[in-house]
N, C-alpha and C positions, 0 to 999 in steps of 0.2 A: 744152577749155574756155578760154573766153579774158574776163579779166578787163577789166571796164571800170574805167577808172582814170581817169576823168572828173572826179570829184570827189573825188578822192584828194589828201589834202594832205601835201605833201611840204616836206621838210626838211634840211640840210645841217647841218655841222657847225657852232658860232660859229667854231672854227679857222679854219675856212675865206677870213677875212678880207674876202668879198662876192666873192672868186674864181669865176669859173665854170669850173677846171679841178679840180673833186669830182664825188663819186655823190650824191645824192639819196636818201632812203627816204621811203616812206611805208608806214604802217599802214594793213593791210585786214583785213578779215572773214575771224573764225576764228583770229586771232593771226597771218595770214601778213604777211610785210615785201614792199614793193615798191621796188627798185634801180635807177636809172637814170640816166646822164649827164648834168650840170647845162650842158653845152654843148648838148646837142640834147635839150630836155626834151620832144619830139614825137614822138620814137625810140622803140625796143623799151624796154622794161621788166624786168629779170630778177623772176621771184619765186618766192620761198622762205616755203615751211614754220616752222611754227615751230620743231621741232625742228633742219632745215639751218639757221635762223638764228643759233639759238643754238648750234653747232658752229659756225660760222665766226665769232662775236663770240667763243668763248671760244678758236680759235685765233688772234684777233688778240691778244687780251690775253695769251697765252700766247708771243708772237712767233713763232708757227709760222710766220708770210709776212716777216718779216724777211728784207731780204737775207745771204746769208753773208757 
């Protein structure tokens, strides 16, 4: 299945300072996130579950991707 992300409103961080070197999400139907490069916002899309999203917000807050 391939998600039309046409009218999908996407979002970065404020962090982000108007940078275009972030990911983007947006929310879709069904509670899933949709991921994607704020450089080439015309590119693939990663998406996630609601369950994989919230494992991977709760191993960032967790610092499980911190560098060692």
């Amino acid at each position: 299945m391939t998600d039309d992300l046409t009218n999908a409103v996407w979002r970065k961080s404020t962090r982000s300072n108007n940078s275009n070197n972030c990911v983007e999400v947006a929310d879709l139907d069904g509670g899933r996130v949709a991921v994607r490069d704020s450089k080439n916002p015309a590119g693939p899309a990663l998406i996630f579950t609601p369950s994989e999203w919230d494992a991977f917000i709760a191993g960032a807050k967790d610092g499980e991707f911190d560098p060692a």
